[in-house]
C-alpha positions in Angstrom: -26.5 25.7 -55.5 -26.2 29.6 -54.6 -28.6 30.3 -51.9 -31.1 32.9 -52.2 -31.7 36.2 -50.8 -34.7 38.1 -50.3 -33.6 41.6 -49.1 -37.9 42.4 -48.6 -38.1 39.7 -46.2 -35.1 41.0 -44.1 -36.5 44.2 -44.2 -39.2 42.9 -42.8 -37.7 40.8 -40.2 -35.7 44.4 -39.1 -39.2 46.2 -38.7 -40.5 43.3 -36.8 -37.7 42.7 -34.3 -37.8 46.7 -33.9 -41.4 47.0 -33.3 -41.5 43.8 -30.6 -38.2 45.5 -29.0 -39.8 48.5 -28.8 -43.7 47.1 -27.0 -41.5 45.1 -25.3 -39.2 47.6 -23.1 -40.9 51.1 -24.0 -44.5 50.4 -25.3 -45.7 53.9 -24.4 -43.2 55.3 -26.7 -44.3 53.8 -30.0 -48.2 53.7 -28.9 -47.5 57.2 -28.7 -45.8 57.7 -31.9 -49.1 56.8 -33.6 -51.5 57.9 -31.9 -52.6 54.8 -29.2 -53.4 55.3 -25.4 -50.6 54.6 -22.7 -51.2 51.6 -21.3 -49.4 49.3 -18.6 -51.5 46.4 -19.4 -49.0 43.7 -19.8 -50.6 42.3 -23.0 -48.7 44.9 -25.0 -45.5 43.1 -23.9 -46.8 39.8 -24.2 -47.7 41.0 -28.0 -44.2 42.1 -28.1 -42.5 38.8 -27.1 -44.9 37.2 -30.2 -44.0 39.6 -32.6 -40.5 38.6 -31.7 -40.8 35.4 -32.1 -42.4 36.0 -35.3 -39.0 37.9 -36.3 -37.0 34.5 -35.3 -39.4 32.8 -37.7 -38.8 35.1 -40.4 -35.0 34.9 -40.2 -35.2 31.4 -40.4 -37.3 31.2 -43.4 -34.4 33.7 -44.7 -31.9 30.8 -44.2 -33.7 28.2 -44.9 -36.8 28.5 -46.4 -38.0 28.1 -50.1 -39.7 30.0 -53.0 -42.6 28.0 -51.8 -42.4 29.2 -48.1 -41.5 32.9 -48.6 -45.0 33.4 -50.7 -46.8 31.8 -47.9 -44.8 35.2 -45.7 -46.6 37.5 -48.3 -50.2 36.0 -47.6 -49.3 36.4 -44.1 -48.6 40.1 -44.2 -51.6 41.0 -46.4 -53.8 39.7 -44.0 -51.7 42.0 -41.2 -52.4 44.8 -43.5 -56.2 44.2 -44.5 -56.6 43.5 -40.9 -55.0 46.3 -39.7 -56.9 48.6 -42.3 -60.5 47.3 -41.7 -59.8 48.1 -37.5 -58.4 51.4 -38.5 -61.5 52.9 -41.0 -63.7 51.3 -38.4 -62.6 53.3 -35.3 -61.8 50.5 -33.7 -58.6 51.6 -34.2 -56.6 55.0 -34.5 -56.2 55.7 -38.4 -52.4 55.8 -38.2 -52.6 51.9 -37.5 -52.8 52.4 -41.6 -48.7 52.8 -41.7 -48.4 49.5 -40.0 -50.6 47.9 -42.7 -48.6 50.3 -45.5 -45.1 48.6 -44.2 -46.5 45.3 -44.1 -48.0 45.0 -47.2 -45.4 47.0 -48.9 -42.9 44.7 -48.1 -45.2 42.0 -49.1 -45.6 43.3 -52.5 -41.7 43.6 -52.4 -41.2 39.8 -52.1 -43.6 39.0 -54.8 -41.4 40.7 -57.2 -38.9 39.3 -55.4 -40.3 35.7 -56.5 -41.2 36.6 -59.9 -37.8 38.0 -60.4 -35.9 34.8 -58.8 -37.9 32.1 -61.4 
């Protein structure tokens, strides 16, 4: 049986490891990028080594995973986005948290097609 690839979800797992790299060793960089305070709080690192491990989680889904368990993924990353949104058009949140929820469900929508296209 030829194993499957789903380039979205690799995408995905490449912005994730990326972003956690990134809050991990230079957080005021990217809080900067878009908008967010400095901080040297150390939850923004500890953030960072979670999104990282969510990256390891993602790669092996990518290896091992199923149809089954990739579409639970795209759930996943719609609620990232919606929740990302909803803190961003309330002010809880500077509006350019939006491109975060844009990649995230983007990619999301990516792997559905993904599915449909592998069944």
């Amino acid at each position: 049986m030829q194993k499957k690839r789903y380039i979205s979800l690799t995408v995905q797992v490449i912005y994730v490891l990326i972003t956690a790299l990134q809050l991990i060793f230079i957080p005021n960089t990217l809080l900067g990028m878009f908008g967010f305070e400095p901080t040297s709080e150390i939850w923004i690192k500890v953030f960072g080594v979670v999104l990282l491990s969510l990256a390891v989680v993602y790669y092996g889904i990518i290896e091992y995973g199923n149809d089954e368990v990739v579409s639970f993924t795209i759930w996943s990353r719609l609620l990232v986005g919606t929740g990302f949104t909803i803190m961003a058009i309330t002010d809880v949140a500077p509006i350019t948290l939006i491109l975060f929820a844009g990649i995230d469900v983007a990619t999301a929508i990516w792997t559905w097609f993904e599915l449909k296209k592998q069944a």
